[in-house]
C-alpha positions as CSV (number, residue, x, y, z in Angstrom):
1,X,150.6,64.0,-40.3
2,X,147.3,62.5,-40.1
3,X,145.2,61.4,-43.0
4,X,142.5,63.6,-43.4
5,X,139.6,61.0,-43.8
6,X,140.9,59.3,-40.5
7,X,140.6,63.2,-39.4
8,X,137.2,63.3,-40.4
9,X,136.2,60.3,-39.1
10,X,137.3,60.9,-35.8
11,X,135.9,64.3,-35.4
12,X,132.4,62.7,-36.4
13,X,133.0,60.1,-34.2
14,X,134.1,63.1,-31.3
15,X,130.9,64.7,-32.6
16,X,128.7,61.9,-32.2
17,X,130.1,60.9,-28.5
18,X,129.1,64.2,-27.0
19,X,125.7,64.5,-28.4
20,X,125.3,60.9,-26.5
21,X,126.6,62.4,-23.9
22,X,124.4,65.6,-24.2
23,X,121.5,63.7,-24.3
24,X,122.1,61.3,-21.8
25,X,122.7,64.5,-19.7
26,X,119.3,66.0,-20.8
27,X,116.9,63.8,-21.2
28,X,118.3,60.3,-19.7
29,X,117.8,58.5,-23.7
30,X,121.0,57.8,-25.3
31,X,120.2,58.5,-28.9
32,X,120.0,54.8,-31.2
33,X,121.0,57.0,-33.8
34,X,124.3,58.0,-32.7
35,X,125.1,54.5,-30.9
36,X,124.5,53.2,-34.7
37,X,126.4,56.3,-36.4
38,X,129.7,55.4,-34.1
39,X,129.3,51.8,-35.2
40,X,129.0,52.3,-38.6
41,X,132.1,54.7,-38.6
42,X,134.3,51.6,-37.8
43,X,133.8,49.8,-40.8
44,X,134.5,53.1,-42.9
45,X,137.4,53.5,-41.3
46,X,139.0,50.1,-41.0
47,X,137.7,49.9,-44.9
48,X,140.0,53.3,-45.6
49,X,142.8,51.4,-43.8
50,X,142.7,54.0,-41.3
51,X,142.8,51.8,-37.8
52,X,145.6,50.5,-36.0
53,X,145.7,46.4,-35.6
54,X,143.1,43.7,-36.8
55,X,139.4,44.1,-37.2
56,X,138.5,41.7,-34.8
57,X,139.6,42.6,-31.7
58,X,137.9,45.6,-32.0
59,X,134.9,43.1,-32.6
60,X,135.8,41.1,-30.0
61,X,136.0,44.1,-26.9
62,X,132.9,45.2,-28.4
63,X,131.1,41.6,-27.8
64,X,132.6,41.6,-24.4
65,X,131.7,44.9,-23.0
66,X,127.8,43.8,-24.7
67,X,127.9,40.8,-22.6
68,X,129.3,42.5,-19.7
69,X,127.0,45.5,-20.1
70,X,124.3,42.9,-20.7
71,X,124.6,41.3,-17.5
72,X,124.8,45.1,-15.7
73,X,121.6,46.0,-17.7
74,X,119.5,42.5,-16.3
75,X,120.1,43.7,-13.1
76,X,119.2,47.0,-13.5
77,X,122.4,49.1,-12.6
78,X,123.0,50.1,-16.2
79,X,120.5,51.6,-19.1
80,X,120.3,49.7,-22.6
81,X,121.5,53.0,-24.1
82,X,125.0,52.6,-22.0
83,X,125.2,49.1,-22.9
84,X,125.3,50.1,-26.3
85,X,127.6,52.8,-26.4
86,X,130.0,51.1,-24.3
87,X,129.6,48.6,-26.9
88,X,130.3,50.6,-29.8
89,X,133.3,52.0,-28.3
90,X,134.1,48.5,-27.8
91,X,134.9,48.8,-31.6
92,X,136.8,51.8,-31.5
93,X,139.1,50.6,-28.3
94,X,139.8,47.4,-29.6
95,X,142.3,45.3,-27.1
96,X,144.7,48.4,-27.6
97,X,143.0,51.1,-26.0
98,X,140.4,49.0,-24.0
99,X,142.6,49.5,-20.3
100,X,142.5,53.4,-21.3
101,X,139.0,53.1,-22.1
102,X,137.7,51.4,-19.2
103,X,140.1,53.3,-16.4
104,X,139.1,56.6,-17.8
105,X,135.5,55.6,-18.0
106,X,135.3,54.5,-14.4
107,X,137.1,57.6,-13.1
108,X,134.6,59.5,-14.8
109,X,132.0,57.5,-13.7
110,X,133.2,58.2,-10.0
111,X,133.4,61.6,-10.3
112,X,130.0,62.2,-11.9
113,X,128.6,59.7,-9.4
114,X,130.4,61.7,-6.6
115,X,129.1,65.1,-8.1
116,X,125.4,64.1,-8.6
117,X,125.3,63.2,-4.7
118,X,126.7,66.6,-3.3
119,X,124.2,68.5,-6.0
120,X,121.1,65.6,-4.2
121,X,121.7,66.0,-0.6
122,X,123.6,69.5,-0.6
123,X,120.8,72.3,0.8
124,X,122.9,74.4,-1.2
125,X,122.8,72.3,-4.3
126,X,121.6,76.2,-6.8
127,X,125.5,76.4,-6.2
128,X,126.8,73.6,-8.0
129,X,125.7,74.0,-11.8
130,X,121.9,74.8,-12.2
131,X,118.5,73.3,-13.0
132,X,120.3,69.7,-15.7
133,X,122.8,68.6,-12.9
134,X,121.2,69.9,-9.1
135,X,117.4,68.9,-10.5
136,X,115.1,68.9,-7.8
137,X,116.0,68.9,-4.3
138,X,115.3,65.6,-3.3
139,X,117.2,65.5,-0.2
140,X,119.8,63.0,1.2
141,X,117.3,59.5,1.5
142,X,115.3,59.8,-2.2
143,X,119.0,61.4,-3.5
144,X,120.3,57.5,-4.1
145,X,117.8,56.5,-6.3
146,X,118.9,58.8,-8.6
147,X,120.2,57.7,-11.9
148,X,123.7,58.7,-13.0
149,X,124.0,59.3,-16.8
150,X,127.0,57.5,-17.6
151,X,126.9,58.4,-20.9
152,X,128.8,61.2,-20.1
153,X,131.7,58.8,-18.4
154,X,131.6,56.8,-21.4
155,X,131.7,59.7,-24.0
156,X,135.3,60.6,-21.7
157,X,136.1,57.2,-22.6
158,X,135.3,57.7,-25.9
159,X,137.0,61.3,-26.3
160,X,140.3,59.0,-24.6
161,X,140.1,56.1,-27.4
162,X,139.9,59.0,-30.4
163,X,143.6,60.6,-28.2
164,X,144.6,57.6,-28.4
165,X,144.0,56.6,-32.3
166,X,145.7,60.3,-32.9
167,X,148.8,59.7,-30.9
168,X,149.3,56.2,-32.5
């Protein structure tokens, strides 16, 4: 049975993924506020004794997917706000989950990537899922300059690390 803090803290932490991803969806702006809320859950939780395996290699994936997402960020194929999730995830994966986390993430990423550009240069794109995901009809040449919110990939990364802290 799991401990019903841990529960707690994972369904904030399940909460506070998908109103990233929510907003990344709506508005393109991954809240601070969340980003900070998912960090500060990870101290809480390793302080409750509720995580699997040492403190810092959660630290540790965290720092690398910063400097990784940093990189991504100076070249402009990444927002801040993903950098930071991905980050703060970072802390939740730890080196346990982080192959989970970064294989479900990029699937997602694909798909969402895939699904954007049939709603951009589809003439049909109404069909797909209304006004948030066909936006305007830009047609197929403007259609790749449009940004992807991969705050909705990471958030399935996210939703894979909190299955995985359950099933451990």
């Amino acid at each position: 049975m799991i401990d019903p803090i841990f529960l707690l803290l994972l369904v904030s932490l399940a909460a506070l993924v998908s109103w990233c991803a929510w907003a990344d969806v709506s508005r393109r702006r991954i809240p601070n506020t969340a980003v900070v809320a998912i960090g500060l859950l990870y101290p809480i939780a390793l302080a409750a004794g509720c995580l699997p395996g040492p403190w810092w290699s959660g630290a540790a994936v965290a720092s690398a997917l910063f400097a990784l997402g940093l990189i991504g960020f100076a070249r402009g194929a990444v927002g801040g706000g993903d950098v930071k999730l991905a980050a703060a995830l970072g802390l939740w994966a730890g080196s346990a989950d982080l192959a989970g986390f970064v294989v479900i993430t990029a699937v997602a990423g694909a798909g969402l990537s895939l699904l954007i550009l049939a709603t951009r240069t589809s003439p049909r794109a109404h069909w797909f899922n209304g006004p948030i995901l066909a936006g305007p009809q830009t047609g197929g040449r403007d259609a790749m300059g449009e940004s992807v919110p991969y705050g909705v990939a990471l958030a399935a990364g996210g939703l894979w690390i909190i299955y995985g802290l359950t099933a451990a």
